[in-house]
Residue frames relative to the residue before (quaternion, step in Angstrom):
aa qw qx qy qz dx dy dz
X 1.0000 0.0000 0.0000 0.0000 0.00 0.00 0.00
X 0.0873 -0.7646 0.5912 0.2414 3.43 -0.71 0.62
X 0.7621 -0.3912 0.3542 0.3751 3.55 -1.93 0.03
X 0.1008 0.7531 -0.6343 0.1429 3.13 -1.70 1.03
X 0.4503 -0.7177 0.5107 0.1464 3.11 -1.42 0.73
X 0.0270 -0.7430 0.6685 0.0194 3.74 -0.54 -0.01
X 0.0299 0.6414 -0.7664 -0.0179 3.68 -1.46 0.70
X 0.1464 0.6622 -0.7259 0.1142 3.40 -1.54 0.67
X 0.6717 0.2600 -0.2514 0.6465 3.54 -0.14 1.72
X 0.5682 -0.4259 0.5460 0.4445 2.01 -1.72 -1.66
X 0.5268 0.5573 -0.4213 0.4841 3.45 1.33 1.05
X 0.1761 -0.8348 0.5211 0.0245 3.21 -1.44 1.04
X 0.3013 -0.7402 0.6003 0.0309 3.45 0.70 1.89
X 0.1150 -0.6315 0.7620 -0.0859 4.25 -0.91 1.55
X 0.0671 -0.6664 0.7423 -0.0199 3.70 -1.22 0.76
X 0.2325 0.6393 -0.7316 0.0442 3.81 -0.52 0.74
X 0.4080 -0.7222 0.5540 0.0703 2.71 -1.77 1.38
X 0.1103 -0.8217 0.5490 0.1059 3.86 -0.58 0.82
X 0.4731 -0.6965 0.4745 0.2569 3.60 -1.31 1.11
X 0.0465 0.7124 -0.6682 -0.2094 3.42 -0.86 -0.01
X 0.5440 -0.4105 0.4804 0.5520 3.81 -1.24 -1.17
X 0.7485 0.3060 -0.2478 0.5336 3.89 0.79 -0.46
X 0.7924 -0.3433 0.1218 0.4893 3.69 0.80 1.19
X 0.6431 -0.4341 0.5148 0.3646 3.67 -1.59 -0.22
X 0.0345 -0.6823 0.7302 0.0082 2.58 -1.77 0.79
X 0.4909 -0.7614 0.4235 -0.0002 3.35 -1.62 0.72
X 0.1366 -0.7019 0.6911 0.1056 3.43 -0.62 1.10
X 0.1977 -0.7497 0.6298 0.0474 3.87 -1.00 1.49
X 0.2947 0.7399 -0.6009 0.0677 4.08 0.02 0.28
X 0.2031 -0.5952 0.7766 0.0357 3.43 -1.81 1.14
X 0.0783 -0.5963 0.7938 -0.0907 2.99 -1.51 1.14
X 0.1737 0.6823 -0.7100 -0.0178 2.97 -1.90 0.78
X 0.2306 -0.7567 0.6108 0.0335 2.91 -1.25 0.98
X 0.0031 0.8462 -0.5238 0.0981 3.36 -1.14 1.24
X 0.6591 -0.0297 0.0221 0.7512 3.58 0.23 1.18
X 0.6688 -0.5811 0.2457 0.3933 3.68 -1.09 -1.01
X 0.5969 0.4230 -0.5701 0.3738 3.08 0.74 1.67
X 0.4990 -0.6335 0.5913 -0.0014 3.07 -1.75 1.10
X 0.0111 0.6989 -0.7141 0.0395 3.76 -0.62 1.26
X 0.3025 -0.5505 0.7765 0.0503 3.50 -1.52 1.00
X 0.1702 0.6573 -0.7331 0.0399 3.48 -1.74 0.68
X 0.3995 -0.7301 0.5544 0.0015 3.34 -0.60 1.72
X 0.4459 -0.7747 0.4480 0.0185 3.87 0.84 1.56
X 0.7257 -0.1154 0.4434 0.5133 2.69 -0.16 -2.49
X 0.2960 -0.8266 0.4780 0.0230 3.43 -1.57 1.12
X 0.3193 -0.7274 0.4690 0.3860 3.58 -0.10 0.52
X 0.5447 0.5305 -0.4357 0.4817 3.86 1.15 -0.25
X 0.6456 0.4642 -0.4745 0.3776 3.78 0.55 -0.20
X 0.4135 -0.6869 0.3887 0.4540 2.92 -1.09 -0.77
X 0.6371 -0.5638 0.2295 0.4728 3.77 -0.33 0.43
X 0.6953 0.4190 -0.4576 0.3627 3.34 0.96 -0.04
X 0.4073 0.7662 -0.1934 0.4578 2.92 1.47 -0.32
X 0.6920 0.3360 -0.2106 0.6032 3.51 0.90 -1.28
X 0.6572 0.4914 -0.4763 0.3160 4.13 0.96 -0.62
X 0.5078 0.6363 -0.4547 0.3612 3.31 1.23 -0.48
X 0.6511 0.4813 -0.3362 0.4809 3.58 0.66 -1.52
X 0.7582 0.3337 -0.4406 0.3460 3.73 0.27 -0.59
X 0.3753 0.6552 -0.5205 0.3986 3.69 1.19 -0.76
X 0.8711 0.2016 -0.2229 0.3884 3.35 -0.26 -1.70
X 0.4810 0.5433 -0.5763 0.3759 4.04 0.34 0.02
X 0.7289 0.5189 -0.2696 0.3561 3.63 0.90 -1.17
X 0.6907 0.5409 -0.1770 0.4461 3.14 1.25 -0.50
X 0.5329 0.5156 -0.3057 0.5973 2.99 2.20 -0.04
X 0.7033 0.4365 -0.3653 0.4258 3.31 0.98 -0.29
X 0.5399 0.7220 -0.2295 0.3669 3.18 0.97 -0.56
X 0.5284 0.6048 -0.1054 0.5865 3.31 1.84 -1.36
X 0.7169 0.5228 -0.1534 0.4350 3.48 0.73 -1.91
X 0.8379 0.1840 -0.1522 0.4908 3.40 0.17 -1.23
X 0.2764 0.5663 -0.6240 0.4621 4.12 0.94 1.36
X 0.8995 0.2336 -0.1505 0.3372 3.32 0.76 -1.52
X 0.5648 0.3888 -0.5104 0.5189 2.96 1.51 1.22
X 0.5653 0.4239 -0.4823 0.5179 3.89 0.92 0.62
X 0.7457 0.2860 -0.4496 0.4001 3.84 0.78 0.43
X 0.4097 0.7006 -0.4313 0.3941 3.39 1.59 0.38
X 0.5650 0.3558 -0.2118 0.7137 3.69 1.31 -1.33
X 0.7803 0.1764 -0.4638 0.3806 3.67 -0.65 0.56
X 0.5501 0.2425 -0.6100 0.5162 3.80 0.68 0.79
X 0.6016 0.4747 -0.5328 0.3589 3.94 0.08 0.21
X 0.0247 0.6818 -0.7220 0.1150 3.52 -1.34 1.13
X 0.4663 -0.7364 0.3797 0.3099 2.76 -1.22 1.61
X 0.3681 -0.6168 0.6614 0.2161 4.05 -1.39 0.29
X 0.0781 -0.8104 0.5659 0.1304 3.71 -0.80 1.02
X 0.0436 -0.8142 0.5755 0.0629 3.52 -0.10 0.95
X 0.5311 -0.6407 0.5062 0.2263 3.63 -1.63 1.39
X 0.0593 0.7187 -0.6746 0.1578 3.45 -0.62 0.86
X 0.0037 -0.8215 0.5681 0.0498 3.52 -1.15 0.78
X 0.4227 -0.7891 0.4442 0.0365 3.31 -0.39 1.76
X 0.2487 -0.7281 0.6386 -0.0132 3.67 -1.09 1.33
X 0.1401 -0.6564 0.7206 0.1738 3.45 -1.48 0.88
């Protein structure tokens, strides 16, 4: 596999691929950047080993997966409320 970049958002998911003699390894880093702050998350390491890094992604994914139920059943118990207000210039 060679290196690549991917953006979706405001997150930028870097894959660089390192040679060895017994195969590639993988630096995994997500950045996002929102307004002016910047979070790094170090995914995957080319010092691990790859099974090693699938575990870390297994269980990150499985955190997200968890995370963004209990933010898709948060927005479906919210409904919008129209309240009468009468605006002056």
């Amino acid at each position: 596999m060679k290196s690549f970049a991917m953006r979706s958002g405001a997150t930028l998911m870097k894959v660089t691929a390192i040679a060895h003699a017994n195969g590639d390894s993988y630096d995994i880093e997500l950045t996002t950047k929102l307004d002016d702050i910047t979070s790094t998350y170090l995914l995957g390491s080319n010092t691990n080993l790859n099974k090693g890094n699938i575990k870390k992604i297994d269980k990150f994914m499985e955190y997200m997966k968890r995370a963004s139920e209990l933010f898709n059943r948060q927005y479906v118990e919210m409904t919008p409320h129209y309240i009468d207000v009468v605006v002056y210039q």
